[in-house]
Steps between C-alpha positions, in 0.01 A plus 500: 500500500315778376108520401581363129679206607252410833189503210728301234571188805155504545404480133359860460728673312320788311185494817401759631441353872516612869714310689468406858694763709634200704606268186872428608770301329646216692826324421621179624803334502461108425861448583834710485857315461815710544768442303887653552514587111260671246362300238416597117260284345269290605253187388202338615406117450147368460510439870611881591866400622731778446778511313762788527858595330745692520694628231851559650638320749261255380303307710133324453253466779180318562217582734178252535177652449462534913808740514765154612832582327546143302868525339763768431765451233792685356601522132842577403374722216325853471072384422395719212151292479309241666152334451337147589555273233202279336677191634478592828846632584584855599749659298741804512720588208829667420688598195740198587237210660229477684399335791213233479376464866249236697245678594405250806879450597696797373755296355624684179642334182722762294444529114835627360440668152705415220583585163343854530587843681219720641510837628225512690134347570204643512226250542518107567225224467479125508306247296402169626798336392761738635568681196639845606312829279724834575465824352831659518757806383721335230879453546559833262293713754276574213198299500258286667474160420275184556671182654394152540773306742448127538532381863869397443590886440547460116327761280174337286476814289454832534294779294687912471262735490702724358319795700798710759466424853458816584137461418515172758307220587259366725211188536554166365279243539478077434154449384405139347745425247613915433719740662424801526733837546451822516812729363537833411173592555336217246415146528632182363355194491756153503416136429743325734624329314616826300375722234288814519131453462437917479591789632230759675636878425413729803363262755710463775483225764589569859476256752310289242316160670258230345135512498454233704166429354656479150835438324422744223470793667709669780500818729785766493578877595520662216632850542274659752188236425421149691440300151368141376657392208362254209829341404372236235530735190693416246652809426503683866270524854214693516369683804151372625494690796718818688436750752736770658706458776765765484454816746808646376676187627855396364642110589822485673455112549309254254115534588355178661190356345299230662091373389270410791221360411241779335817772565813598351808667764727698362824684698645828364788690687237701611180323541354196532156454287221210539298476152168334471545263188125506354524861419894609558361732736777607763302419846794538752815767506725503769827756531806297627818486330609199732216276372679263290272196414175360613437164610180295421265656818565832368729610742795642442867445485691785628943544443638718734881594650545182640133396584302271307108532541137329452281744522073526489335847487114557499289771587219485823297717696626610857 
């Protein structure tokens, strides 16, 4: 780390401060699990249990919060998304079905779609009742689109956007009794039972989770800033709060966003920030393209070739 980013963990970003000459970072690994494939994306349940796919060849994997490999299962279908349902299943979705798996046991129940072609999927989440929310690339190849699937794999309804997916999508988000998705750059807000409460032009909504202090208001990467979100307009969100956390960095995987108590964690391709919540000041920066979510004692979870790790790093005097 350099001088910037050492003042920033310790919340002194803009200080001018001597630091001790023997101030030394020290990492250390919780646990490590090695694993004979590479895996793509990744969750974390409230207990910090680890849950990893991979897209081809598709397998899921579980590891318990103390590093114990739990279950392993193969899907005979290519994952395009994944995320842990509100009913307490883990799910990871296809163009064709999905796979609706025990998160104890590992047992997996398959959801075959029908009546309805997609091209591909771009984000997946779960309400309480095992209602399937996708955003997806229409069967033309021309837009994205907004599904609803019921847990037998029919199609509710679904909602065009009529904006090219060229311009993409990414973020959606069960809050309450809305959905909430992010495409082409803007974002739309769902009943879920269907219908299109408003639509925010120019806010987009990475990695978007719930306040967890309150269902009307939610935090997101938006562009280059770590945002909170008043969703309870009637005609679109407004921002309450935002600060920066770019540094010139691009996202090759979706960023991972996680609240802590008074904090707010946010992973970037790049960098992993720690934001103080009663003044959106950014109090921790870290430079480690490997970091890949953050469980709930602030440590990190780290994806590399084959290797899976928990790791803590903190700063002491020698």
């Amino acid at each position: 780390m350099n001088l910037t980013e050492v003042l920033a963990a310790h919340g002194l970003s803009g200080k001018k401060i001597a630091l001790p000459k023997d101030l030394v970072e020290v990492d250390t690994i919780v646990w490590e699990t090695s694993n004979s494939v590479s895996y793509d994306l990744i969750n974390l349940d409230s207990s910090d249990d680890v849950y990893l796919a991979k897209k081809t060849d598709s397998e899921v994997k579980k590891i318990r919060s103390h590093g114990v490999v739990a279950w392993t299962v193969p899907l005979d279908f290519s994952i395009y998304a994944v995320c842990i349902g509100q009913d307490g299943y883990y799910y990871a979705v296809g163009t064709k079905k999905a796979a609706k798996i025990n998160m104890t046991t590992g047992a997996v129940t398959t959801i075959t779609f029908s009546g309805f072609n997609l091209v591909s999927v771009y984000h997946v989440a779960v309400d309480v009742s095992g209602n399937i929310y996708m955003s997806c690339q229409d069967d033309t190849y021309t837009y994205i689109r907004a599904y609803k699937i019921l847990p037998a794999g029919t199609r509710a309804w679904l909602y065009d956007s009529g904006i090219t997916t060229a311009n993409g999508s990414s973020g959606i988000c069960v809050i309450s009794s809305y959905l909430y998705v992010n495409m082409g750059g803007d974002m739309y807000k769902f009943m879920l039972a269907g219908g299109l409460v408003w639509s925010g032009r120019g806010f987009g909504m990475h990695g978007v989770i719930p306040d967890p202090l309150d269902i009307n208001r939610a935090y997101a990467l938006n562009g280059g800033k770590f945002t909170r979100y008043d969703l309870s307009g009637a005609s679109g969100p407004t921002i309450l709060n935002e600060t920066s956390v770019d540094l010139g960095t691009s996202d090759s995987f979706s960023p991972y966003l996680r609240v802590i108590g008074d904090f707010g964690y946010l992973t970037r391709n790049v960098y992993w920030y720690k934001i103080r919540l009663s003044d959106f000041k950014v109090v921790g920066i870290r430079g480690d393209n490997k970091i890949r979510a953050i469980a709930s004692d602030s440590s990190f979870i780290i994806l590399d070739a084959g290797v899976v790790r928990r790791i803590k790093y903190r700063y002491k005097i020698k």
